[in-house]
N, C-alpha and C positions, 0 to 999 in steps of 0.2 A: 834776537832783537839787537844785537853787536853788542859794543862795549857794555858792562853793568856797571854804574855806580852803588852809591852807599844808601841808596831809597830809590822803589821802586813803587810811582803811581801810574791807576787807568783807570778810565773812565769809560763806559759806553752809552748808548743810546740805542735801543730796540727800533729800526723803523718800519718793519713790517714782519710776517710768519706768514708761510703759510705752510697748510699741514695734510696730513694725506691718510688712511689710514695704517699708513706704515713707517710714517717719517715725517719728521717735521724740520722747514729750514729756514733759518732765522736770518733775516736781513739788518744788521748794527753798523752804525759808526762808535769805533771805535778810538780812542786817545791813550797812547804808555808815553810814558818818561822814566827816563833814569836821574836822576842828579847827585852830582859830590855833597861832602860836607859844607861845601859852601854855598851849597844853592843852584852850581852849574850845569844847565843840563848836558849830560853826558851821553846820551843818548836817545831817541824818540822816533815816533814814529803813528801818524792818524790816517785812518782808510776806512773806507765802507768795504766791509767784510758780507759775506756769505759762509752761514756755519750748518752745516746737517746732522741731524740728530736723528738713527733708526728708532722706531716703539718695539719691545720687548714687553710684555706684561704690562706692567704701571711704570717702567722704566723708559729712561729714553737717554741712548747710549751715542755718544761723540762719534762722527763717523767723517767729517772732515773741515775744511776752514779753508776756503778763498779770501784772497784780497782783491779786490774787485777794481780796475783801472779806470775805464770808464763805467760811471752811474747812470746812465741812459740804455732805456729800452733799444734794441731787444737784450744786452745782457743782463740788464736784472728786470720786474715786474713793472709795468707802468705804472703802477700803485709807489713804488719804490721811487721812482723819477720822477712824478711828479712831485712827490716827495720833497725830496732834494731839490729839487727845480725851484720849489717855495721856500726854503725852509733852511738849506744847507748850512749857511753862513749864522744862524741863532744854533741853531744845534751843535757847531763848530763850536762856537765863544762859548755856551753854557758847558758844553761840557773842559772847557780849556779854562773856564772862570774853578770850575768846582779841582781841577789838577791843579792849577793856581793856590787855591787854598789850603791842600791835601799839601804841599809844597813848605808853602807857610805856615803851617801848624809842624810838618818837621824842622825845619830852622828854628820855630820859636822852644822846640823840646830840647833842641841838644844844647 
């Protein structure tokens, strides 16, 4: 995620699954940040990811992690874009209101 600062938040957002019965893969928007002691962010980075998980038993084991460029059918699910297509920009701020705040509760502690 390049440079680390001195605090490290993220956030996600689930926007879809679906699941097989051998694997299941998760469609998130995802938000990190790094920031100094003064609040600077020093790093960051937000994307609609694709993560796959193999089934093992009652487990379900890490099996890879795209970042997804474009959100639009056909590379991810039409369930997924429409999705986004409605939705992007709330799901964007809420989850960048709630790193906002993860942010301002470490400046208010040190």
């Amino acid at each position: 995620m390049g440079r680390r600062g001195n605090f490290f938040t993220g956030r996600y957002r689930i926007i879809d699954t679906l699941e097989t019965s051998s694997s299941v893969t998760v469609y998130a928007w995802v938000i990190s940040t790094w920031v100094d002691t003064n609040g600077n962010t020093v790093s960051d980075g937000s994307s609609l990811c694709e993560i796959g998980f193999k089934k093992e038993d009652n487990l379900y084991i890490y099996e890879n992690y795209y970042d997804i460029k474009v959100p639009e059918f056909p590379y991810v699910p039409q369930k997924v874009s429409d999705i986004l297509s409605n939705d992007a920009g709330k799901i964007y701020n809420d989850l960048m209101a709630e790193v906002d705040k993860d942010i301002e509760n470490y400046l208010n502690s040190q």
